[in-house]
C-alpha positions as CSV (number, residue, x, y, z in Angstrom):
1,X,0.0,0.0,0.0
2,X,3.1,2.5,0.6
3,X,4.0,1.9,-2.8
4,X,0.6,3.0,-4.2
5,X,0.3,5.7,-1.6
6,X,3.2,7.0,-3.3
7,X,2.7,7.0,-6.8
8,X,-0.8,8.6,-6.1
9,X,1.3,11.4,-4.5
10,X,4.5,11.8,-7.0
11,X,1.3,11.6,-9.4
12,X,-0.7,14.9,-7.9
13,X,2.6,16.5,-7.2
14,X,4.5,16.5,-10.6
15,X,3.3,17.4,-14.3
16,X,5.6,14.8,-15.2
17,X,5.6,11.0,-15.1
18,X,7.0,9.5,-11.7
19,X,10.2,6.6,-12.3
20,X,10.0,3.3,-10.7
21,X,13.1,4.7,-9.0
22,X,11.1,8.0,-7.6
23,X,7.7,6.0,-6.4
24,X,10.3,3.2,-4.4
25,X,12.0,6.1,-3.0
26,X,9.2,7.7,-1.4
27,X,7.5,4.8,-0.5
28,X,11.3,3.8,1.5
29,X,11.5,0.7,-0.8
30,X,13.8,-0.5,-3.1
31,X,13.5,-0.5,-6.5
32,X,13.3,-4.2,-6.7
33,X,10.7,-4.5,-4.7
34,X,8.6,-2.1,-6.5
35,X,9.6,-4.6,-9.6
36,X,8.7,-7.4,-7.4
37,X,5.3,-6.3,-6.9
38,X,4.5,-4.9,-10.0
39,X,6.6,-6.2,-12.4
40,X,6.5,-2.7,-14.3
41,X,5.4,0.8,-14.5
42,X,2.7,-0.4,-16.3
43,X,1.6,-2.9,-13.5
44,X,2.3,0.1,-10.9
45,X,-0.1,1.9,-12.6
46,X,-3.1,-0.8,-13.0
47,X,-2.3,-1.1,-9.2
48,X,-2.8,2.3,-8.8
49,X,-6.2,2.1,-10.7
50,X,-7.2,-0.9,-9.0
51,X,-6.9,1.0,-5.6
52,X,-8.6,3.6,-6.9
53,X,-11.4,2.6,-8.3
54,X,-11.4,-1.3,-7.5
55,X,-13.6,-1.0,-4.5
56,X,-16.1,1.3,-5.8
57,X,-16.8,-0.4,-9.2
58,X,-16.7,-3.8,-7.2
59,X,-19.9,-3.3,-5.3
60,X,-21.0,-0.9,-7.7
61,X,-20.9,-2.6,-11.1
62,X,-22.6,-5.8,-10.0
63,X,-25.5,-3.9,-8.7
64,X,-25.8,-1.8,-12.1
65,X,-25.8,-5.4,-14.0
66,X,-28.3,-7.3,-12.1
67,X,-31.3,-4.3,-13.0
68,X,-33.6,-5.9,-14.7
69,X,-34.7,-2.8,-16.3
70,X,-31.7,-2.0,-18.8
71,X,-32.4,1.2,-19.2
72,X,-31.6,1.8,-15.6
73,X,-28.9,-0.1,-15.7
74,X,-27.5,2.3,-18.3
75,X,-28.5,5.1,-16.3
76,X,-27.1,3.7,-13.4
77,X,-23.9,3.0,-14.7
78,X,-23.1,6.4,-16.3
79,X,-23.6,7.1,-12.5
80,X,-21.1,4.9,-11.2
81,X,-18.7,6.5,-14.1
82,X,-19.3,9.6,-13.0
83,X,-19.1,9.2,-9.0
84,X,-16.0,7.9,-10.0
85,X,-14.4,10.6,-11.8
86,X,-15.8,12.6,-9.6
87,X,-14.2,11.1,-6.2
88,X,-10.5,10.6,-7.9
89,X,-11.1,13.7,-10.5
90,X,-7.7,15.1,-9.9
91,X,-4.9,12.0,-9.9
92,X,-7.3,10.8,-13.1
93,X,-6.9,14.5,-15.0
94,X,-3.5,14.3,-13.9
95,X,-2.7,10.4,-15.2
96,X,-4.6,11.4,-18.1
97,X,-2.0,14.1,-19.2
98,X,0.6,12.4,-18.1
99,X,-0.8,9.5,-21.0
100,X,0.4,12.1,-23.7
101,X,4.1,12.2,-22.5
102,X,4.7,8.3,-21.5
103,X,3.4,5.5,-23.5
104,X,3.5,3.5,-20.4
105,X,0.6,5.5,-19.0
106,X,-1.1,5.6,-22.3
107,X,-1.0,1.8,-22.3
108,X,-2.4,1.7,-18.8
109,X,-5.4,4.2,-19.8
110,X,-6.2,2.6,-22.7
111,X,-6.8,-1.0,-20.9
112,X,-8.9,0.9,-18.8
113,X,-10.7,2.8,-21.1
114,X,-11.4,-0.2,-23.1
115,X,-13.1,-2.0,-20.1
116,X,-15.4,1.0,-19.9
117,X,-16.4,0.1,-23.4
118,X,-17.0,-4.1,-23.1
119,X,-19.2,-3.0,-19.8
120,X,-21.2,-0.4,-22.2
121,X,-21.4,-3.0,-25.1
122,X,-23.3,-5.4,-22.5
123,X,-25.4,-3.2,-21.0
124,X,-26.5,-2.0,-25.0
125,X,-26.9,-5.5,-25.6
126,X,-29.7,-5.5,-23.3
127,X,-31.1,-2.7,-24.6
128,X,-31.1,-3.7,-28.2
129,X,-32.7,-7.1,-26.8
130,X,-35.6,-5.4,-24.8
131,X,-36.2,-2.3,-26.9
132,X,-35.0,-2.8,-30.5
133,X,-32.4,-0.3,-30.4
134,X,-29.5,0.2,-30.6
135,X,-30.4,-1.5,-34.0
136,X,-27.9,-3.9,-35.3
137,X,-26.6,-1.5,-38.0
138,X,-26.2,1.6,-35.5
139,X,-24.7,-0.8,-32.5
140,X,-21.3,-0.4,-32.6
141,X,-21.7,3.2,-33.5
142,X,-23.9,3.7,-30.8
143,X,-21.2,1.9,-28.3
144,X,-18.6,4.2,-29.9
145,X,-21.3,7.2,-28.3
146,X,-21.8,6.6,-25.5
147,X,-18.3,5.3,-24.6
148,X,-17.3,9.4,-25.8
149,X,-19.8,10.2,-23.4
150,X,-19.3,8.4,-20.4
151,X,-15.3,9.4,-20.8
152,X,-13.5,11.7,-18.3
153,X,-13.2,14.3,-20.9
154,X,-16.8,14.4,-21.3
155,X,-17.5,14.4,-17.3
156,X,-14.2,17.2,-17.0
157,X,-15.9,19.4,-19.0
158,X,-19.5,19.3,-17.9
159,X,-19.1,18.9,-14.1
160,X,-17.8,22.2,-12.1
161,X,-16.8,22.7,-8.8
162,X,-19.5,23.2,-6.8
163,X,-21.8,20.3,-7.9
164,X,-19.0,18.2,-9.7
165,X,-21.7,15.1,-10.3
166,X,-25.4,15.3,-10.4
167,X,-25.6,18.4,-13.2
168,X,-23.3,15.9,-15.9
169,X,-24.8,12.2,-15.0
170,X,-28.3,14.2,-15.7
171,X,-27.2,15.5,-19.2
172,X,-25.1,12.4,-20.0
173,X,-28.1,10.0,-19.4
174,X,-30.1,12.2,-21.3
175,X,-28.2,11.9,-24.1
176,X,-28.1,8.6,-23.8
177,X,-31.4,8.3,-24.3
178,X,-31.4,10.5,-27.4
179,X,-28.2,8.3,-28.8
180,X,-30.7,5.3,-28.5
181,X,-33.8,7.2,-29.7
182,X,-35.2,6.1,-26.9
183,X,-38.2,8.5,-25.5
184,X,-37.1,9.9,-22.0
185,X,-40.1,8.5,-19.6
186,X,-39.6,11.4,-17.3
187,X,-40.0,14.0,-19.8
188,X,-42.9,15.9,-19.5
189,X,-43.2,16.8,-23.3
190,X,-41.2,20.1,-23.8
């Protein structure tokens, strides 16, 4: 856990990319051992994520899935996405940066990203299978949506600093809905 603890930090602290070598030194380890553990900066990093966000999408994600209702589901999840970015909104805009500068991170972020998009395609499975749409033409472009939609760019950019969740999931399940041509059940026709 020191090991993580540090990264984290050497992450919110520098613009740049932390070393093996930095993270072992403030964690008071060696360098092996960071090795040991993680067998790379790429492994130190999906530990990283998988501290981060490992407990929350583990009693979270099952929950979303077992809705029978998929369209809540969806809603739910964009939810979950969201509360996420939200809790770890900083060390993610910062990892996210850091993505452009070392392939290492961009490796890690795109694993990560692509998850995101197999939990979406399931979920839109569902839907297709209850409500007709997605169609099968418009699926994968329909993933392709909402996965641009339920991204950290998306939620950065909507969400501010005084209400940094509930103002984006609301738009971004809305959209949703549009994406799927799906008539929003809570609209009251304007």
């Amino acid at each position: 856990m020191r090991v993580l603890d540090a990264a984290r930090d050497l992450i919110l602290a520098r613009a740049t990319p932390p070393s093996i070598e930095a993270v072992a030194e403030k964690a008071g380890v060696a360098r092996m051992t960071v090795y040991y553990q993680f067998g790379s900066k790429v492994g130190l990093l999906e530990g990283l994520f998988d501290s981060l966000g490992g407990p929350h999408f583990r009693s979270e994600l099952p929950r979303v899935m077992s809705h029978a209702d998929p369209l809540a589901a969806l809603a739910d999840l964009i939810d979950v996405f969201f509360r996420f970015w939200s809790a770890e909104r900083l060390v993610t805009r910062r990892i996210r940066g850091m993505a452009a500068l070392d392939p290492d991170f961009e490796k890690s972020i795109r694993g990560r990203d692509e998850r995101r998009r197999q939990v979406l395609r399931m979920v839109l499975g569902r839907v297709a299978e209850k409500h007709g749409k997605p169609t099968v033409d418009s699926f994968e472009e329909t993933v392709d949506v909402l996965y641009a939609l339920t991204s950290f760019a998306t939620f950065d950019t909507l969400a501010d600093d005084t209400d940094a969740v509930n103002k984006p999931v609301l738009v971004i399940q809305r959209l949703a809905r549009l994406a799927l041509g799906i008539e929003d059940e809570s609209s009251d026709g304007r």
